[in-house]
C-alpha positions as CSV (number, residue, x, y, z in Angstrom):
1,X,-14.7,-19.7,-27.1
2,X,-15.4,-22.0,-23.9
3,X,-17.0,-19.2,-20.7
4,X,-14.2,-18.6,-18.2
5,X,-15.8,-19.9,-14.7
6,X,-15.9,-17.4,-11.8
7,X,-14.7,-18.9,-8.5
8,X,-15.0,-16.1,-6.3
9,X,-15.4,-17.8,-2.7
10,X,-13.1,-15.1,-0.8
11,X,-15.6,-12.3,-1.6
12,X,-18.7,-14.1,-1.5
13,X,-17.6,-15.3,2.2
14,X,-16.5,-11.6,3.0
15,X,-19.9,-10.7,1.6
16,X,-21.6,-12.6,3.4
17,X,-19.6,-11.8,7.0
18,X,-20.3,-8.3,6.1
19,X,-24.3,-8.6,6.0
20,X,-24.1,-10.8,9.2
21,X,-25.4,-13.4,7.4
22,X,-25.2,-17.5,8.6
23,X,-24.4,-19.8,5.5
24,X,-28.4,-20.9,6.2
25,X,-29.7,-17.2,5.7
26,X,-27.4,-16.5,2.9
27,X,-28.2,-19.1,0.5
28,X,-31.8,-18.8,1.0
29,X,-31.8,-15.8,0.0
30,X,-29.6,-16.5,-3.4
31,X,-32.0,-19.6,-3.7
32,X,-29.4,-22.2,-3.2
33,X,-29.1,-24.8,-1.0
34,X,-26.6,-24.8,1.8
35,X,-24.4,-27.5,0.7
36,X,-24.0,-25.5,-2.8
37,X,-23.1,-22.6,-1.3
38,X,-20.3,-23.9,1.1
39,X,-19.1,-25.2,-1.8
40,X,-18.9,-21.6,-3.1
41,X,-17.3,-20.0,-0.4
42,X,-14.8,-23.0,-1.1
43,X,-14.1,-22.4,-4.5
44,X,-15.5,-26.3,-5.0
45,X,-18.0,-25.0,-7.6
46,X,-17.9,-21.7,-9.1
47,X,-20.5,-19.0,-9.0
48,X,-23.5,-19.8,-11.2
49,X,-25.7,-17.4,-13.5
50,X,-28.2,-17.9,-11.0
51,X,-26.0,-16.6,-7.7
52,X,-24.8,-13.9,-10.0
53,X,-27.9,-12.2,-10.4
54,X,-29.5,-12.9,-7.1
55,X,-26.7,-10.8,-5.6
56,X,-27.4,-8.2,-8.1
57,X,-31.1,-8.0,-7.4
58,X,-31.2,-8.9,-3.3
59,X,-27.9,-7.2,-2.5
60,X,-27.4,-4.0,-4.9
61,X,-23.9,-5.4,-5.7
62,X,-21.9,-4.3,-8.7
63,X,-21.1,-8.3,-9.7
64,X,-18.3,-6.7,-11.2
65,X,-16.4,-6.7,-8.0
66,X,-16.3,-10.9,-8.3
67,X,-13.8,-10.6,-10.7
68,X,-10.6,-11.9,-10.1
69,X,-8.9,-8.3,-9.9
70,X,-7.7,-8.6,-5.9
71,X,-6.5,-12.3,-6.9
72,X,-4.0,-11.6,-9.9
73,X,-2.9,-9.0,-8.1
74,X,-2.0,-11.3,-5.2
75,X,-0.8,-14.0,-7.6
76,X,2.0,-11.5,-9.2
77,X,3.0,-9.9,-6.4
78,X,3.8,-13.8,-4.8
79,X,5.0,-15.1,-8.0
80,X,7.7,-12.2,-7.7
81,X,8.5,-13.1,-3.9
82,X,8.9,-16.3,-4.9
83,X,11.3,-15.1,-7.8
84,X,13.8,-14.5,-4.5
85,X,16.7,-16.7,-4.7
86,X,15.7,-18.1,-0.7
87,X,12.7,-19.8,-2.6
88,X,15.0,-21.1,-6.0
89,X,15.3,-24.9,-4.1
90,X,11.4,-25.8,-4.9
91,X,9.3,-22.6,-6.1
92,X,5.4,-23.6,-5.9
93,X,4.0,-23.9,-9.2
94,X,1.9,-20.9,-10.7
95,X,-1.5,-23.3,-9.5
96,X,-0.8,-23.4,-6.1
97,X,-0.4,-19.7,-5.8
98,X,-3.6,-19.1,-7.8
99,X,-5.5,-21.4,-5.0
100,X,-3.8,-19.7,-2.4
101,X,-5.0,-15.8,-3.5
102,X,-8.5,-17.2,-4.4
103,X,-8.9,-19.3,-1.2
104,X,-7.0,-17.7,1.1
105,X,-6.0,-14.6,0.7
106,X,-5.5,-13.4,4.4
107,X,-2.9,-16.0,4.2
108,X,-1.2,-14.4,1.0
109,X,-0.9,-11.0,2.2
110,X,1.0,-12.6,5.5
111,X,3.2,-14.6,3.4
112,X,4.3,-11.3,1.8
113,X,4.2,-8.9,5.1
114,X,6.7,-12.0,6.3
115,X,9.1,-12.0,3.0
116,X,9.0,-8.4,3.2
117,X,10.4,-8.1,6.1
118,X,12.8,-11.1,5.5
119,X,14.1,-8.4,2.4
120,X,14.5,-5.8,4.5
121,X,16.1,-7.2,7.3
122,X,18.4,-8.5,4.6
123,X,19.0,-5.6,3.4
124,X,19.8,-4.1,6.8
125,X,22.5,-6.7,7.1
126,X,24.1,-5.8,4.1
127,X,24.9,-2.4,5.3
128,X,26.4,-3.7,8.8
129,X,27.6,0.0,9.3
130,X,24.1,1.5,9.4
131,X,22.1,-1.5,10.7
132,X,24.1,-1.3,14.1
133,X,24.4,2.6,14.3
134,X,20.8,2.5,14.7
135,X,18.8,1.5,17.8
136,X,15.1,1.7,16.4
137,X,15.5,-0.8,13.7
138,X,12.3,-2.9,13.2
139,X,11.3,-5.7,10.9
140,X,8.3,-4.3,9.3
141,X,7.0,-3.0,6.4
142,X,8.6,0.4,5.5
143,X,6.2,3.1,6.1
144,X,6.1,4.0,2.6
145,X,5.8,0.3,1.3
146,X,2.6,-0.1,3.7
147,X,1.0,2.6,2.2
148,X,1.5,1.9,-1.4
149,X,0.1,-1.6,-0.4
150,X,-2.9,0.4,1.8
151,X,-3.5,2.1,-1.9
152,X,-3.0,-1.3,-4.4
153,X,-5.8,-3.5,-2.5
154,X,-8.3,-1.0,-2.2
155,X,-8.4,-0.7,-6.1
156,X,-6.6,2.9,-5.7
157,X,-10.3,4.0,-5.0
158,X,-11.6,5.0,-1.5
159,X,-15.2,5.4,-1.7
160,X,-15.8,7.8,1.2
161,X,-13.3,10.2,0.1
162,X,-14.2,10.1,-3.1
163,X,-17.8,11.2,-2.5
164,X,-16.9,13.6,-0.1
165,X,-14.5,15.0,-2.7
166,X,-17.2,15.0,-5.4
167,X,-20.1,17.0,-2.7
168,X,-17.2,19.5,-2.0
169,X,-17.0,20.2,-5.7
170,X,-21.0,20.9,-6.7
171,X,-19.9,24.4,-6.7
172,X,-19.3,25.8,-9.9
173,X,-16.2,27.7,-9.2
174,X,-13.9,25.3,-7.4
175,X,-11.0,27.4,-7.0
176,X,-13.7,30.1,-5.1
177,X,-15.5,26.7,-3.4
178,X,-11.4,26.0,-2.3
179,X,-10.6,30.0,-0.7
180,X,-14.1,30.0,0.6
181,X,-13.8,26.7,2.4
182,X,-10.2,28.0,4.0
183,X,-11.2,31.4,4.7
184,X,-14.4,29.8,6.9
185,X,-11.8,27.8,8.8
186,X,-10.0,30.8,9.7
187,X,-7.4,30.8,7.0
188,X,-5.6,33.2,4.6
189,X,-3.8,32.7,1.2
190,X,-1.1,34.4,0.1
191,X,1.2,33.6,-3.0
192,X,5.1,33.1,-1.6
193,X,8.9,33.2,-3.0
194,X,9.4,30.3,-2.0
195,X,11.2,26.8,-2.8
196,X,8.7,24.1,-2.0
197,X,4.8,24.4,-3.0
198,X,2.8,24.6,0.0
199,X,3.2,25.9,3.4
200,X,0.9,26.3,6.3
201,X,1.2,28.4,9.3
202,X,-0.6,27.1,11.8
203,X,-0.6,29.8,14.5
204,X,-1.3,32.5,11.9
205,X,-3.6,30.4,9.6
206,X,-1.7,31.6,6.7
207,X,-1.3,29.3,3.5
208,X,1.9,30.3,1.5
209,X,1.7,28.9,-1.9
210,X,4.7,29.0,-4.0
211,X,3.9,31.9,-7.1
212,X,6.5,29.8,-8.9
213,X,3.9,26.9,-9.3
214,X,1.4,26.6,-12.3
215,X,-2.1,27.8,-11.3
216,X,-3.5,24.6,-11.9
217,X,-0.7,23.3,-9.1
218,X,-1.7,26.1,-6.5
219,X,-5.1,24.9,-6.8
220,X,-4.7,21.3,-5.9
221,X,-2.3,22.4,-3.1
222,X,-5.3,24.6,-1.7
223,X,-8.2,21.8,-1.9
224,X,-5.4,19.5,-0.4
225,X,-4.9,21.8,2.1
226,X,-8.9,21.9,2.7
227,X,-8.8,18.2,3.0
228,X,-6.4,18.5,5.8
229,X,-8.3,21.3,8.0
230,X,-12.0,20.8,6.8
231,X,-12.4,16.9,6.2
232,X,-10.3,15.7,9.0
233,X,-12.4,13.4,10.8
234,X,-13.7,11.4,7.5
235,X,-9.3,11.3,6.8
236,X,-8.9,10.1,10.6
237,X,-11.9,7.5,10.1
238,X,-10.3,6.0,7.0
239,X,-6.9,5.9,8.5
240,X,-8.6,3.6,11.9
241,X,-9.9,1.6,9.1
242,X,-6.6,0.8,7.2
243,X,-4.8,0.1,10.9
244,X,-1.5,1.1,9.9
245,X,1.5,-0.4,11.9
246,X,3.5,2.7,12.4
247,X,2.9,6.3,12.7
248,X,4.9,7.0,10.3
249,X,2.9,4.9,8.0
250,X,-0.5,6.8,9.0
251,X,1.2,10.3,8.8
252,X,2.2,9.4,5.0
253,X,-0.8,8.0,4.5
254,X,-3.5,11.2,5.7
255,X,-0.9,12.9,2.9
256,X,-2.1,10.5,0.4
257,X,-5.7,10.7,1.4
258,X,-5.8,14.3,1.3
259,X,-4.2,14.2,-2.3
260,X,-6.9,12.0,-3.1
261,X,-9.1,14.3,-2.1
262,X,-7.8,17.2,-3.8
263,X,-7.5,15.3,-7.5
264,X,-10.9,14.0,-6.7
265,X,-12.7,17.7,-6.1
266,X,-10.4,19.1,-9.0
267,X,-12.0,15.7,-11.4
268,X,-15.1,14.7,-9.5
269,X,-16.1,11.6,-10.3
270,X,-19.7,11.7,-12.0
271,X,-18.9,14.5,-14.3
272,X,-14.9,13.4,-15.3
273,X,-16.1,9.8,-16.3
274,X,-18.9,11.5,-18.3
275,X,-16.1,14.0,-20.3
276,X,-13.7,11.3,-20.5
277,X,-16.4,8.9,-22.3
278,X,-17.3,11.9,-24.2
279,X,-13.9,12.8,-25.5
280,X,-12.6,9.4,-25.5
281,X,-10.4,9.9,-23.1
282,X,-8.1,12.5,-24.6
283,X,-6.1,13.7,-21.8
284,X,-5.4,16.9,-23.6
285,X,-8.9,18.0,-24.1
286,X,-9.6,16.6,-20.5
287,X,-6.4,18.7,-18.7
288,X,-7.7,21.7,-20.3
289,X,-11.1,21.3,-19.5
290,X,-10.2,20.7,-15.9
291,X,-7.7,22.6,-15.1
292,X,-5.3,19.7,-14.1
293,X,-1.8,18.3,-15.5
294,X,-1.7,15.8,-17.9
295,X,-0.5,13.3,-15.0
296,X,-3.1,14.0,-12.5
297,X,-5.5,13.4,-15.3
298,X,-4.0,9.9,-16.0
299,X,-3.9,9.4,-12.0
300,X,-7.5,9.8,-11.9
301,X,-8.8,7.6,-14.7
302,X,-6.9,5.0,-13.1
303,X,-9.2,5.6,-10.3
304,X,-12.7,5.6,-11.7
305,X,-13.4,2.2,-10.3
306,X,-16.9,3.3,-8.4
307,X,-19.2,0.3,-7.6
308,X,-22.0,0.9,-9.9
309,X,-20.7,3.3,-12.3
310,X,-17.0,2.1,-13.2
311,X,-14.7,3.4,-16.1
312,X,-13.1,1.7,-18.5
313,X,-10.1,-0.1,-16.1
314,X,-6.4,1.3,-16.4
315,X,-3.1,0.5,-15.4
316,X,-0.7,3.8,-14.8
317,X,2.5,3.9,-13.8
318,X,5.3,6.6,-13.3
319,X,9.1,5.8,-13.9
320,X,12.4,7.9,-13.2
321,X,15.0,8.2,-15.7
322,X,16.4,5.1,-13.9
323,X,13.8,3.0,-14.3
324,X,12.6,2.7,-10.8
325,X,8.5,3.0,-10.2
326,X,7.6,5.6,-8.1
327,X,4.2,5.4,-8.5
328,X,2.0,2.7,-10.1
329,X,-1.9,1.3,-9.8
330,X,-3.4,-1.5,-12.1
331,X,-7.0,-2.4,-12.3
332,X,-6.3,-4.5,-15.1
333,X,-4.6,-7.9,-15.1
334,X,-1.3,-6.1,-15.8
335,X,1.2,-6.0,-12.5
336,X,4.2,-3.9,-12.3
337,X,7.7,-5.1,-10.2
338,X,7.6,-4.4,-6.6
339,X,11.2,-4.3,-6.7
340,X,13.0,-3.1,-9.2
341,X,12.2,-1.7,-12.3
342,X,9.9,-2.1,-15.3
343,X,10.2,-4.0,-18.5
344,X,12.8,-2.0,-20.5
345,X,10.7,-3.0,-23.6
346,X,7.6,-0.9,-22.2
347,X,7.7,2.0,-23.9
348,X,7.5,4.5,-20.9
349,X,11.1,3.9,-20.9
350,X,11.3,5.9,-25.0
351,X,9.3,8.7,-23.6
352,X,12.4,10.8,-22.1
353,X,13.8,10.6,-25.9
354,X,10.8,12.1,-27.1
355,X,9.9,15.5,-24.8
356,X,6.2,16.5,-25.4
357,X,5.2,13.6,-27.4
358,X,2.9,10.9,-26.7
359,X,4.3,7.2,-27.9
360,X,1.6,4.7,-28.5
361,X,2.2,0.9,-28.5
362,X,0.6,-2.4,-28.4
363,X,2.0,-4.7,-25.7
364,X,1.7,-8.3,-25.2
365,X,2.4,-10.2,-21.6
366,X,3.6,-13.2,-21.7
367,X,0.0,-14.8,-20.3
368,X,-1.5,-13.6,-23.8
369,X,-3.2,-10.7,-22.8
370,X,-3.2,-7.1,-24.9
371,X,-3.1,-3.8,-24.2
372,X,-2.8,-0.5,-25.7
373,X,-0.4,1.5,-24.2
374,X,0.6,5.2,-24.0
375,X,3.6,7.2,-22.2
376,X,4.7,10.7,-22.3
377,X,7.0,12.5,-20.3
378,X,6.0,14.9,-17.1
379,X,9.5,16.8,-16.9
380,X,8.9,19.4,-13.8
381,X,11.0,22.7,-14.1
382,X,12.4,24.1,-10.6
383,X,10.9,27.3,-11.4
384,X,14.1,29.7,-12.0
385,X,17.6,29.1,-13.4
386,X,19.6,26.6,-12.0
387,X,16.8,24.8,-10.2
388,X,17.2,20.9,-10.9
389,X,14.5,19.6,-13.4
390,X,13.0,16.5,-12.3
391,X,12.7,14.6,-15.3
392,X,9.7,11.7,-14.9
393,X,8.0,9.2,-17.4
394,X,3.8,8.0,-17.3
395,X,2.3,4.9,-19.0
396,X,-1.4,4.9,-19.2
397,X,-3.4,2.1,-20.4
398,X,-6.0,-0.6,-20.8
399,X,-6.3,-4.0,-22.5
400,X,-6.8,-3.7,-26.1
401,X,-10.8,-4.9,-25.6
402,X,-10.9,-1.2,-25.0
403,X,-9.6,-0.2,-27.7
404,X,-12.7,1.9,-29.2
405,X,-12.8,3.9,-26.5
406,X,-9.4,5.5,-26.6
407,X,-8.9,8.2,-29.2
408,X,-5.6,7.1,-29.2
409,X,-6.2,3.5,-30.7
410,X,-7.4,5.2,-33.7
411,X,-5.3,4.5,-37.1
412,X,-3.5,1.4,-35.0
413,X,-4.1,-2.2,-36.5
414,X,-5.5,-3.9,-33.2
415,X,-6.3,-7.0,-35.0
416,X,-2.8,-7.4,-36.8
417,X,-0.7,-10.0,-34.4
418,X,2.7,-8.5,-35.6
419,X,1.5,-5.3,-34.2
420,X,2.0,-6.6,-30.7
421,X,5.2,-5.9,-29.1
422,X,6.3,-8.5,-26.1
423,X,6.7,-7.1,-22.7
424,X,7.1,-8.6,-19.1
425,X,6.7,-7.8,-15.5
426,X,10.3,-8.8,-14.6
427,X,12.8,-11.0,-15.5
428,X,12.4,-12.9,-12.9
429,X,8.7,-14.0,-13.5
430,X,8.8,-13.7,-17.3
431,X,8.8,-16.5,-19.2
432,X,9.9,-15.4,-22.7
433,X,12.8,-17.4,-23.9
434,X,14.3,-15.5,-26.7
435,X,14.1,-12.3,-25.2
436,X,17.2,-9.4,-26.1
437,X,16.8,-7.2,-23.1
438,X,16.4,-10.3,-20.6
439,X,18.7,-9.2,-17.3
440,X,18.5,-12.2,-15.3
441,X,17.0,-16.1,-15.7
442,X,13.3,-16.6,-15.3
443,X,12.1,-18.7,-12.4
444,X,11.2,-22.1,-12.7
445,X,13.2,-22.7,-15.8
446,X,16.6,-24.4,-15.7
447,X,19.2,-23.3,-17.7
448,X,21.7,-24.8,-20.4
449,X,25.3,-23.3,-20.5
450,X,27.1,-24.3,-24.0
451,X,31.0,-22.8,-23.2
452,X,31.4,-23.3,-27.2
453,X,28.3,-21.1,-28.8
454,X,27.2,-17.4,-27.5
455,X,24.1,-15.4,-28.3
456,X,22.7,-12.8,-26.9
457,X,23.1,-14.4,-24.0
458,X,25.1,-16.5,-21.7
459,X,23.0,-19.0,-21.7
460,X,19.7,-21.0,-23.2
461,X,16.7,-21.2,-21.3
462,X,14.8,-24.5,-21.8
């Protein structure tokens, strides 16, 4: 099998920016001539063996983090832009928009800031009654769309939190290290009737928690709440860093930060990777060992992407019994929709026929790549008759190269090609021809309409 080359001239120029390096003083020091690098940084030549391990050995740097990760990731979520009918005329082809997201990315993300607000603005239109009823319409990214971006590009992993999180957590006895931490801040915890699962009086310094909520969800309520009081400046620093454009936007996301704070103290880093390797991965043994639900355990192995000391690189996703994504991070080549929903031959969808099961499958995109996938539901009870049950679906998974270190690859025929179910991003970007479940025409492909035959569907795709 012919080496894949690494053209990776985005980061090594961002690298190299960072250090406040000139082009001269950089490629002496990865012993190449200046030329040679500038053809690098270009993505003229791609990064040799040599380059490779100077950066290792004069830098510190996990080489991992050349790997095309930030680019696919860019590449899908531009391939489904261009999926919008606006674009149908003359779509770029699929090269184009890999050159683009390798050489410049800057340029990518503002193509799809611009059609995001093109959709929204659309959107606006489309519901004249509301769009003139309100006088602080903007076109900009919805607060809750910049923030899921904020999350995507950084790899789902904030460093600084993440060891804060991890120092917090060297105490034995977190749920103490969590009352102590409060009570040193001037504040009191006291179990509530009450509907939602956290509330704090600020004028009293009283946290109610709700004694309808599963210890294990008290606890992560009460280390989110010390996020909040006792690591505010580290959670302001971060949010200066991200440069959010609304406050809306920054308010949602200190509430992400601080949940990332609170599943990282509850699974600190150095000692969940180590258990997860351990148990391969069994998210049973791992929620019982600590203390957390079985999707905050999937959450956080989709996290342990640490410079230096990464874990084995998931997708996860979480679906409503619609279909629609509410929350999803990939650091594999897999993508999810932006818009829309997922692949209804992904078999997250199964899992709400199947209560308390996991479903395991093998899953081929249409680029060729493999992964083992599993999905359960997370069904959340109101806590007391009559409450509404909010009924959710998880995916967890990795390419199949993984395989060995999943417990739940074991007894499955990895190597069997029949084994492999087909699945897509969207119908839009997938290519698959002869697919059953297909809702609308792939991009790209024209279309043959035969008013005398009918299969599946409407049409033929050539």
């Amino acid at each position: 099998m012919a080496t894949q080359k690494l053209y990776a001239g985005a980061k090594l120029r961002e690298m190299r920016q960072r250090l406040e390096l000139t082009q001269k003083d950089f490629a002496a020091k990865l012993g190449v001539s200046l030329p040679y690098l500038n053809q690098m940084e270009n993505n003229n030549r791609p990064v040799s063996t040599t380059v490779v391990l100077a950066l290792a050995q004069e830098f510190g740097m996990d080489v991992t983090e050349l790997s095309a990760g930030d680019s696919e990731r860019l590449v899908s979520d531009m391939r489904e832009a261009m999926a919008d009918p606006v674009f149908a005329d003359d779509p770029p082809p699929l090269a184009d928009l890999r050159l683009t997201a390798s050489n410049a990315p800057a340029l990518a993300r503002a193509f799809l800031s611009l059609h995001r607000a093109y959709r929204q603005t659309h959107e606006r239109l489309a519901s004249l009654d509301e769009a003139l009823g309100r006088e602080d319409a903007r076109i900009q990214a919805s607060p809750w769309e910049e923030v899921r971006d904020f999350f995507h590009y950084c790899d789902n992993y904030i460093d600084a939190v993440d060891h804060a999180a991890e120092h917090f957590a060297a105490a034995n006895d977190i749920r103490a290290a969590a009352v102590a931490a409060l009570e040193r801040g001037g504040v009191t915890v006291r179990q509530s009737e009450m509907e939602g699962l956290r509330s704090f009086d600020a004028e009293t310094g009283v946290l109610h928690l709700s004694n309808r909520s599963a210890p294990q969800t008290q606890l992560f309520q009460m280390l989110l709440q010390v996020a909040l009081l006792r690591q505010n400046a580290l959670l302001e620093a971060t949010l200066d860093f991200a440069k959010f454009q609304s406050e809306e936007a920054r308010a949602i996301a200190k509430i992400g930060l601080a949940n990332y704070f609170a599943g990282a103290a509850l699974m600190p880093y150095t000692r969940f990777l180590e258990a997860a390797q351990a148990c391969r991965h069994d998210l049973e043994l791992l929620s019982i060992r600590f203390g957390a639900s079985i999707e905050q355990i999937s959450h956080r192995l989709s996290t342990m992407q640490r410079p230096g000391a990464k874990g084995v690189p998931f997708f996860f996703v979480r679906v409503d019994q619609a279909g629609t994504i509410t929350k999803r991070h990939s650091a594999t080549r897999l993508q999810f929709a932006r818009f829309g929903g997922a692949c209804p031959l992904w078999n997250v969808h199964r899992a709400f026929e199947t209560p308390g099961r996991f479903l395991r499958q093998l899953a081929e995109t249409p680029d060729g790549v493999r992964y083992i996938s599993l999905a359960r539901d997370v069904s959340k009870p109101g806590g007391s008759f009559g409450s509404p049950v909010r009924r959710y679906a998880i995916a967890l998974g990795c390419e199949v190269r993984h395989a060995e270190a999943l417990v739940y690859a074991d007894g499955m025929d990895v190597n069997q090609d029949s084994a492999y179910e087909p699945i897509g991003i969207s119908c839009r970007i997938c290519e698959r021809k002869d697919c059953h479940q297909r809702s609308v025409p792939p991009l790209e492909r024209r279309l043959t309409i035969n008013t005398d035959q009918r299969g599946v569907l409407p049409y033929e795709v050539s």
